[in-house]
C-alpha positions in Angstrom: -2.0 14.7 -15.0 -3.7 11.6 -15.8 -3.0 7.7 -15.1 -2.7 5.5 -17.6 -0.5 2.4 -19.1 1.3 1.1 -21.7 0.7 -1.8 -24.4 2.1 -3.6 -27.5 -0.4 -3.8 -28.5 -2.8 -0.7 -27.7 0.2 2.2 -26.7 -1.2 4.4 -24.2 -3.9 3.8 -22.6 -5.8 6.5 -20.6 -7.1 4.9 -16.6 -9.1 8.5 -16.8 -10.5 9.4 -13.2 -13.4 9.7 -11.3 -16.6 11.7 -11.7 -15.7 15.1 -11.0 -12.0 14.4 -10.9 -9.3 16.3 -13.5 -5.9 13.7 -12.0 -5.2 10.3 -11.5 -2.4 8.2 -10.6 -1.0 4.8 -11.0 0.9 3.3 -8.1 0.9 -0.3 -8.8 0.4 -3.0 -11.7 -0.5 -6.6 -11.8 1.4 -8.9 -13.8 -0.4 -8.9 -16.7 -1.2 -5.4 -16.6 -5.3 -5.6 -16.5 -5.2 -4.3 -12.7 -3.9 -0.8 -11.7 -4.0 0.5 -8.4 -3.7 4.0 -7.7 -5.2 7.2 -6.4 -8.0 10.0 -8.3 -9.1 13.1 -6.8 -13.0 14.3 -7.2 -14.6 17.6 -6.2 -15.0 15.8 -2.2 -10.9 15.1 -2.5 -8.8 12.5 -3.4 -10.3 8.6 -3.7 -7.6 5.4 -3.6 -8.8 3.5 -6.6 -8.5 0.0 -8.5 -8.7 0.0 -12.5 -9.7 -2.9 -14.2 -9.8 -3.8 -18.0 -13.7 -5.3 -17.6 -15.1 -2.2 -14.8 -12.3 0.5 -15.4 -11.5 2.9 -12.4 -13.4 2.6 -9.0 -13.0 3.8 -5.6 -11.5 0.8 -3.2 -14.0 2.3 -0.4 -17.0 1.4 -2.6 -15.2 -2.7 -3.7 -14.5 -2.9 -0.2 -18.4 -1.9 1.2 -20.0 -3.6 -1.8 -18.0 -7.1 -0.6 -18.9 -6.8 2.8 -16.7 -5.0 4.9 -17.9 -2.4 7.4 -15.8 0.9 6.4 -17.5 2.8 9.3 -14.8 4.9 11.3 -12.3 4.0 8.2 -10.4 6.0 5.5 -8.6 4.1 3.1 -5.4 6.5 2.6 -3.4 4.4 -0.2 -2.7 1.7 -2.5 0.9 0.6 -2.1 1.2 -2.5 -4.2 -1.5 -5.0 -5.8 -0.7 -8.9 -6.1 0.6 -10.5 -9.3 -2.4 -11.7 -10.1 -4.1 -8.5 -9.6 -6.2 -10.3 -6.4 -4.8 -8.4 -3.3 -4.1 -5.5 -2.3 -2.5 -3.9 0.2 -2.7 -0.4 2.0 -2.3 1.9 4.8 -5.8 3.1 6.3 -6.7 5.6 9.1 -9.3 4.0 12.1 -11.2 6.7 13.5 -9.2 9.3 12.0 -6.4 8.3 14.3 -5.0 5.1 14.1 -2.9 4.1 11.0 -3.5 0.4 9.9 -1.9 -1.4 7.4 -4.8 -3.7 5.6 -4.6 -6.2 2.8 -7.9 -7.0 0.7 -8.8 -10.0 -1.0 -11.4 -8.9 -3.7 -10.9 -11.8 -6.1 -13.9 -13.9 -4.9 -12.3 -16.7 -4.3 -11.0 -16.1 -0.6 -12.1 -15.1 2.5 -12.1 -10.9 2.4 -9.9 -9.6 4.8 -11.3 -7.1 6.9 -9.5 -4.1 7.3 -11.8 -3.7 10.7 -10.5 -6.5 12.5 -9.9 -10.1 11.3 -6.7 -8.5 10.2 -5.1 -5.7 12.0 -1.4 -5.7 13.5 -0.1 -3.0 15.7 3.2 -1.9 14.8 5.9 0.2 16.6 6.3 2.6 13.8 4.8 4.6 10.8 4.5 3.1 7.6 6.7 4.1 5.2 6.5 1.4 2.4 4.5 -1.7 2.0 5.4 -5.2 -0.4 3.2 -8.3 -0.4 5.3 -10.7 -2.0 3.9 -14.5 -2.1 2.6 -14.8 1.8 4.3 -12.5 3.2 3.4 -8.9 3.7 6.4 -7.1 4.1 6.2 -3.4 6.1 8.8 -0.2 6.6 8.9 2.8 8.1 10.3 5.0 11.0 10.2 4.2 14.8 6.6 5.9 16.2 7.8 7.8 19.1 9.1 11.3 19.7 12.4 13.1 21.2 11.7 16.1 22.8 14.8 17.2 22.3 14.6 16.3 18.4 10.9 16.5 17.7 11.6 15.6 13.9 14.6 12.6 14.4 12.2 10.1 13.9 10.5 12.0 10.4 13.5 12.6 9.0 15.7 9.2 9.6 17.5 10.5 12.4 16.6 7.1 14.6 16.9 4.7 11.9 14.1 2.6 10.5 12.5 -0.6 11.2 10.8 -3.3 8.9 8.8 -6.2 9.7 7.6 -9.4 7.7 4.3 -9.9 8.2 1.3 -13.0 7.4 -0.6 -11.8 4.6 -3.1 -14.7 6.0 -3.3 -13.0 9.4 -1.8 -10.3 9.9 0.9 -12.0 12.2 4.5 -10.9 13.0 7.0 -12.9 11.1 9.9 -11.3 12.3 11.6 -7.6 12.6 14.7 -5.7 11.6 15.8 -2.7 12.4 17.4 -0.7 9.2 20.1 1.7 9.7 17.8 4.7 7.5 14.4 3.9 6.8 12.7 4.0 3.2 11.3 6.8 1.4 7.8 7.3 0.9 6.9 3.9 -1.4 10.6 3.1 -1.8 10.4 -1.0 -1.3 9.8 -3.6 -4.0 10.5 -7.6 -4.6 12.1 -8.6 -7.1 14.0 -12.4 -7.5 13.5 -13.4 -4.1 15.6 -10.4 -2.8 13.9 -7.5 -0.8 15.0 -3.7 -2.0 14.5 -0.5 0.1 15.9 2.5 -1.1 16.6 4.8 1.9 16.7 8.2 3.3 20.5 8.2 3.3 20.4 7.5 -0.6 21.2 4.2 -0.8 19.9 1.1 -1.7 19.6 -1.8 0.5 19.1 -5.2 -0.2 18.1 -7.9 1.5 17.8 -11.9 0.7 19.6 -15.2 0.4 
């Protein structure tokens, strides 16, 4: 299967994929729909990507390296959701094929890059789920990072709940945290008119906002 995106005035579009690729996918769109974020495999696995209307599809390793960041001893695993300007995105990476990070990345040129290696890195009680950056905030879900022994799978399978935390795009800083009564599935969060919606292991739908 292959990424691509929709137009008035162009229909389909083919993303394509990356040298020595045969899929793509699309996980997130920018407002205007001229940046797609997503994921393409190539004969060395698969590559988390960004598309763009001027470059077309590229790994987010290579942006990241090429504007500075030191990606020794990292993996970038995913592209959850890119800014509505198409600036920022934001991610889950792996730090010395360990420890799972959430990162946000500034690639417009205009601010500061955040590095995923340290200027912003926030240690969570739990695995990521689902991550929104909506305005400031960054906002984070998933299930509680510690293990029963007598239920070795509770906290996989929603057993113990979920948890989500707003976080400082800026800095990386805790905002505040919730617990949830089921946490999300696997990239089940958006924003959407000031109101926060996670739809859930139990098959519902919560949502949260004034």
């Amino acid at each position: 299967h292959e990424a691509f995106r929709w137009t008035e005035a162009g229909g389909m579009e083919s993303l394509g994929y990356l040298p020595g690729g045969t899929a793509s996918a699309a996980t997130a769109i920018s407002a205007d729909g001229a940046v797609i974020v997503g994921a393409s495999n190539t004969i060395n696995g698969d590559e988390v990507v960004r598309w763009t209307e001027l470059d077309g599809i590229e790994p987010i390793t290579d942006l990241l390296s090429s504007s500075g960041v030191d990606m020794s001893g990292w993996e970038v695993v995913n592209a959850y959701d890119v800014s509505a300007d198409g600036s920022v995105i934001v991610g889950s990476a792996i730090e010395d094929g360990r420890f799972w990070q959430g990162y946000t990345a500034d690639l417009s040129g205009v601010l500061p890059l955040l590095d995923i290696s340290g200027s912003v890195k926030t240690t969570y009680d739990a695995d990521v789920c689902a991550m929104v950056l909506a305005g400031d905030n960054l906002f984070v879900s998933g299930v509680p990072d510690r293990i029963d022994p007598n239920d070795p799978l509770a906290s996989f399978e929603g057993r113990m709940g979920g948890q989500l935390h707003a976080l400082s795009a800026s800095d990386g800083s805790i905002l505040s945290k919730q617990p949830l009564d089921s946490p999300p599935v696997f990239d089940g969060m958006i924003a959407a008119g000031g109101k926060l919606y996670i739809s859930t292991l139990s098959h519902t739908l919560t949502c949260l906002g004034p």
